[in-house]
C-alpha positions as CSV (number, residue, x, y, z in Angstrom):
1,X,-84.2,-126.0,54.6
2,X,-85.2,-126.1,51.0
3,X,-87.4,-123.1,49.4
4,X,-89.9,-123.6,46.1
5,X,-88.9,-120.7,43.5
6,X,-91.3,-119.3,41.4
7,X,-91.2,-119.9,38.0
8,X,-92.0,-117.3,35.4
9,X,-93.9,-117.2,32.3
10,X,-90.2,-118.4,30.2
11,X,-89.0,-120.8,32.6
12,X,-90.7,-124.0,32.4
13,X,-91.0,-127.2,34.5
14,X,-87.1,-128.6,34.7
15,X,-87.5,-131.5,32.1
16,X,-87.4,-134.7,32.7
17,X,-85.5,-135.4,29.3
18,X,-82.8,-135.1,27.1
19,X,-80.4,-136.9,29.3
20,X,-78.5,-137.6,26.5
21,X,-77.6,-133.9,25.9
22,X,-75.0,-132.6,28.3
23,X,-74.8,-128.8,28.2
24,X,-73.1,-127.4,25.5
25,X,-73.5,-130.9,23.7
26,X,-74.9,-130.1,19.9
27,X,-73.9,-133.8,18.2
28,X,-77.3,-134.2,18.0
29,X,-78.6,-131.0,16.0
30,X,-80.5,-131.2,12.9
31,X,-78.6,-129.8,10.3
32,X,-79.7,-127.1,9.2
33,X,-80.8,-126.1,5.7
34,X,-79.2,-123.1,4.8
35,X,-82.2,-121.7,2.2
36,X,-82.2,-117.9,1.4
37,X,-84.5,-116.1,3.7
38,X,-84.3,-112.6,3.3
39,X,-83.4,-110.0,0.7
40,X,-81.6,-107.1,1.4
41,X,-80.0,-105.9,4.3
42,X,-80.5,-102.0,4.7
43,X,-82.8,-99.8,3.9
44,X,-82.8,-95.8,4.4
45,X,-79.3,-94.4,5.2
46,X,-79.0,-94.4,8.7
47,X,-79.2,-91.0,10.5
48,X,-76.5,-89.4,13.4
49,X,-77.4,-91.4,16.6
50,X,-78.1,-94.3,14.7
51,X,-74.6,-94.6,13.1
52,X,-73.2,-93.8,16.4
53,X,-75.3,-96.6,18.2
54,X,-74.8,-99.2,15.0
55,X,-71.2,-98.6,15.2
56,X,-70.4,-98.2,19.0
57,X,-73.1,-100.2,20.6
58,X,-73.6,-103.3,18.8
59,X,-70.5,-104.4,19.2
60,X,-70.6,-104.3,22.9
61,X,-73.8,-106.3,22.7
62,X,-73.9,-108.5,20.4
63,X,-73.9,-112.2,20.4
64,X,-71.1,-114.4,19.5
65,X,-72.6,-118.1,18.7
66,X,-69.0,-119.2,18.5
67,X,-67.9,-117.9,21.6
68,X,-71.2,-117.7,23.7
69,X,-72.7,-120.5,22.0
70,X,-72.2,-123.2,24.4
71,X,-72.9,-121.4,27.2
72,X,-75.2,-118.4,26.2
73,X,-76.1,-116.8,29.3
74,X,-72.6,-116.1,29.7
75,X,-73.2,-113.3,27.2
76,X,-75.2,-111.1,29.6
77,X,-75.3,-110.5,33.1
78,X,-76.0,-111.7,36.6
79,X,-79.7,-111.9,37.2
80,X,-80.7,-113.8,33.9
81,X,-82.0,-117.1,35.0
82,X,-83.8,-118.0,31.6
83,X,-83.2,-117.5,27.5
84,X,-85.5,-116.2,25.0
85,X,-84.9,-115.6,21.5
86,X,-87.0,-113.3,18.5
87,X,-86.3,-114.5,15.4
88,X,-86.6,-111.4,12.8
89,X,-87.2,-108.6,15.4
90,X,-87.9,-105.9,12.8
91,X,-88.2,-102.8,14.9
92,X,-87.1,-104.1,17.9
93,X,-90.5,-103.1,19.8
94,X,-91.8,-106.1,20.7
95,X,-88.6,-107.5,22.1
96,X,-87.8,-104.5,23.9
97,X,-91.5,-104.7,25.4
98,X,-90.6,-108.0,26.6
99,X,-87.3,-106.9,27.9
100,X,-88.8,-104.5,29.9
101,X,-91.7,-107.0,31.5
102,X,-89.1,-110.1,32.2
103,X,-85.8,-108.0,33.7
104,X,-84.7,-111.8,34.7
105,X,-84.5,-113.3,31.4
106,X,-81.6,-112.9,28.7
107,X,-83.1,-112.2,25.1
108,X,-80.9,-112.9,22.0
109,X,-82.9,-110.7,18.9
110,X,-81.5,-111.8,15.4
111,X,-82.1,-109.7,13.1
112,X,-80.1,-109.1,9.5
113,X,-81.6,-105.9,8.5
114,X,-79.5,-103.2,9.3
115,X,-82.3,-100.4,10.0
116,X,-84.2,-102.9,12.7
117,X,-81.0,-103.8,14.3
118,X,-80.5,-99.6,14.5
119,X,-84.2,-99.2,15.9
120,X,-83.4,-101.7,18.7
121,X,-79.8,-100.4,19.5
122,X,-82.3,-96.7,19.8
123,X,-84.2,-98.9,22.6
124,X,-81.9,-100.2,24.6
125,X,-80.1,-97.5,24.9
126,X,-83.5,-95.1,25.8
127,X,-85.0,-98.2,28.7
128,X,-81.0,-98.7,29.7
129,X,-81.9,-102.8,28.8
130,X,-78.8,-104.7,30.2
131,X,-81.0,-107.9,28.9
132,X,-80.8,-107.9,25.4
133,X,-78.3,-109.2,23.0
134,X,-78.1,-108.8,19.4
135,X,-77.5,-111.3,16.1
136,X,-76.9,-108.9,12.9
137,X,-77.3,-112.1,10.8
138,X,-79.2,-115.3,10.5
139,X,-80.8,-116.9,13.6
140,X,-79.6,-120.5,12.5
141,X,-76.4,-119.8,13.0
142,X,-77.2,-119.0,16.6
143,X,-79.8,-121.8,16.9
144,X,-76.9,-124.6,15.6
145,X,-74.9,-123.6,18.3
146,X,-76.9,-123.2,21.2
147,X,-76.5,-126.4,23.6
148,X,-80.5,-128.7,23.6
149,X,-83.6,-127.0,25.6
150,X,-81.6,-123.9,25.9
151,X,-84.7,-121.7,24.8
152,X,-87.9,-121.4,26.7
153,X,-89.7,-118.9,24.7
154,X,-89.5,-118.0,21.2
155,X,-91.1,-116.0,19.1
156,X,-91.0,-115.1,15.5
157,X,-93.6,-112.5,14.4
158,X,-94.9,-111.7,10.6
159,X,-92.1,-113.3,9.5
160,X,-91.2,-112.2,5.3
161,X,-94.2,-114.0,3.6
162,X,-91.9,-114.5,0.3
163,X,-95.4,-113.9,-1.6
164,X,-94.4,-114.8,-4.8
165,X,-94.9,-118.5,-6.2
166,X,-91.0,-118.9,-7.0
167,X,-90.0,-117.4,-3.6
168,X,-92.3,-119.6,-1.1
169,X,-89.7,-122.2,-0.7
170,X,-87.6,-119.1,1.1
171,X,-89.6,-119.0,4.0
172,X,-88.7,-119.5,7.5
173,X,-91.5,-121.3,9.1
174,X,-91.9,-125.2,7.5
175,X,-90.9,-128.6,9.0
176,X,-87.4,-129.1,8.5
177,X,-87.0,-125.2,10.6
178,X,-89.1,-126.6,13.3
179,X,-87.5,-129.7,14.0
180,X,-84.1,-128.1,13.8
181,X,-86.1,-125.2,16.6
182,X,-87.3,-128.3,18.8
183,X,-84.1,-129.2,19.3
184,X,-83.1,-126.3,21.4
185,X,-86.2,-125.6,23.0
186,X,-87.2,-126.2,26.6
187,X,-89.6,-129.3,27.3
188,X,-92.8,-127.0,28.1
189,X,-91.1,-123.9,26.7
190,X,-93.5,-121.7,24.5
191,X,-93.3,-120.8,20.6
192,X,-94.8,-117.6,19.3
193,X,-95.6,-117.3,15.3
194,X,-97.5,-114.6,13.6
195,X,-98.8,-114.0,10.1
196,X,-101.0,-111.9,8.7
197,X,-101.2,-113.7,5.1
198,X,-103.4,-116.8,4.8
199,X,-101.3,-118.8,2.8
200,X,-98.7,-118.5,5.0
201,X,-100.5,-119.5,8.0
202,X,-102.2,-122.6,6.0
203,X,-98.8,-124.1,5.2
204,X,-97.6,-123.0,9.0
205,X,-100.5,-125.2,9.7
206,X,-98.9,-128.2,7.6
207,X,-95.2,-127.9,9.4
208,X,-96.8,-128.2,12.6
209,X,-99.0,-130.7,11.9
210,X,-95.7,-132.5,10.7
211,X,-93.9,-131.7,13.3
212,X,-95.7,-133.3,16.8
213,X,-93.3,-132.1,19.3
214,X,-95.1,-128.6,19.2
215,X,-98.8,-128.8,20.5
216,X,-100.9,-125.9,19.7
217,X,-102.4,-123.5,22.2
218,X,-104.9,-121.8,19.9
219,X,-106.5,-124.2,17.5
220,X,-109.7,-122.0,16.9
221,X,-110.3,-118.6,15.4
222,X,-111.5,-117.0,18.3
223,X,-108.2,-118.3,20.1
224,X,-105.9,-117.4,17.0
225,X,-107.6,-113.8,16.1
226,X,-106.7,-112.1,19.5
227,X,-103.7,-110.8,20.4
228,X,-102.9,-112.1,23.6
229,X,-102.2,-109.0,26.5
230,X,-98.8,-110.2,27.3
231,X,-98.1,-109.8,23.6
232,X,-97.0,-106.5,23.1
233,X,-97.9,-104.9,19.1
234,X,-95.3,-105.0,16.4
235,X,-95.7,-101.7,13.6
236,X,-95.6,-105.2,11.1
237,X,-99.3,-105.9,12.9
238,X,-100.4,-102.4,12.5
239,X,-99.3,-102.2,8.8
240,X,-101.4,-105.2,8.4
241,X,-104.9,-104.5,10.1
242,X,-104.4,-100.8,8.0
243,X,-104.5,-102.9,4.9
244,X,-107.8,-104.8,6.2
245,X,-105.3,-108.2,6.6
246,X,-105.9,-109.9,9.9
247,X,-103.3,-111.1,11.7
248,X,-103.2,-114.1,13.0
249,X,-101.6,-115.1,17.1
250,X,-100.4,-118.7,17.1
251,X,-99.0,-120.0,20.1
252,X,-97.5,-123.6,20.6
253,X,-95.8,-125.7,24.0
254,X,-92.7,-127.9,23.1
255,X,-93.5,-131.3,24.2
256,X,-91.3,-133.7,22.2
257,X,-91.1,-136.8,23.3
258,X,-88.8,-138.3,25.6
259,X,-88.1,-142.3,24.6
């Protein structure tokens, strides 16, 4: 006798395509444009349990693309049925948040900046998360080598706005990013971008629009301007609302199309 399973939130519908995309199978990846996105990677000097954690923890969980890649829930335990990646988790509270809500699915947090990556090892080790694995580096490199509709949520949240005229063509969010993002993401899986600076959201606005396999969820201010309850706050959101910059809560469903 057969049984229905409930889905959750990250698990979408099984898709009915890429059936040319065994597992594991990456010939067909975008490449990917390797553009500078971030600056520097530490900040403050770590303090005591911070080096300890940086040093004795992160190897233990972090996430090897070339040896996990292929097969990334492999790189956590039994009970994760589903994958989830942040992109630039900063302080590591929102992804933590979500750790703790979803026990069932496996979360890879990329992250280059040293003092983040610290702040996240601090919550893991104070909620004892056995979900949670960790990129010290840039989520391409992950994203090239996961197999096709691997993901089924992703979020990337006030990502560096590179502010300066010169520096715009650094940032992380534009067309070429999201069509190399489509190819790992579930059919029906669900992508999470936040900004707080209106250029940044306009020309968001322009790679979506370029990119149809992502339909938006929250095409009008009064959708876009509230946080959603299932979307836990980020100190990046607070900065911004104490500086009188409101943030902005995009959400978009993968639905590329399947010839």
């Amino acid at each position: 006798m057969s049984t229905t399973r409930q889905l959750s939130a990250f698990e979408p519908p099984a898709p009915d395509g890429c059936p040319d995309a065994a597992p594991g199978d990456c010939s067909n990846a975008v490449p990917v444009r390797r553009k500078t996105l971030f600056g520097r990677r530490k900040g403050k000097a770590l303090h005591g349990r911070q080096r300890e954690l940086y040093g004795g923890l992160l190897p233990a969980l972090s996430f090897d693309p070339d040896r996990h890649g292929a097969d990334p829930l492999s790189a956590f335990g039994p009970g994760c049925r589903a994958l989830a990646m942040e992109i630039g988790f900063g302080g590591g509270e929102h992804l933590a948040a979500q750790a703790v809500a979803h026990p069932d699915v496996a979360f890879i947090g990329c992250e280059p900046f040293a003092n983040g990556v610290a702040k996240l090892l601090s919550e893991i080790e104070r909620l004892a998360l056995d979900n949670v694995r960790v990129f010290h580096d840039d989520a391409r490199t992950v994203i090239a080598a996961l197999p096709a509709r691997a993901l089924t949520r992703v979020f990337i949240l006030f990502p560096d706005p590179w502010p300066k005229r010169r520096h715009v063509k650094r940032r992380l969010v534009d067309a070429p990013f999201l069509a190399t993002l489509s190819r790992v993401m579930a059919v029906g899986g669900e992508l999470r971008v936040a900004t707080d600076i209106v250029d940044y959201a306009r020309s968001m606005d322009a790679a979506f629009a370029a990119t149809p396999a992502f339909r938006c969820l929250t095409p009008s201010a009064a959708e876009w301007s509230a946080r959603p309850p299932d979307w836990p706050p980020t100190r990046y959101e607070a900065k911004a609302v104490a500086a009188k910059r409101a943030p902005r809560y995009m959400r978009y469903v993968h639905e590329p199309t399947v010839g």
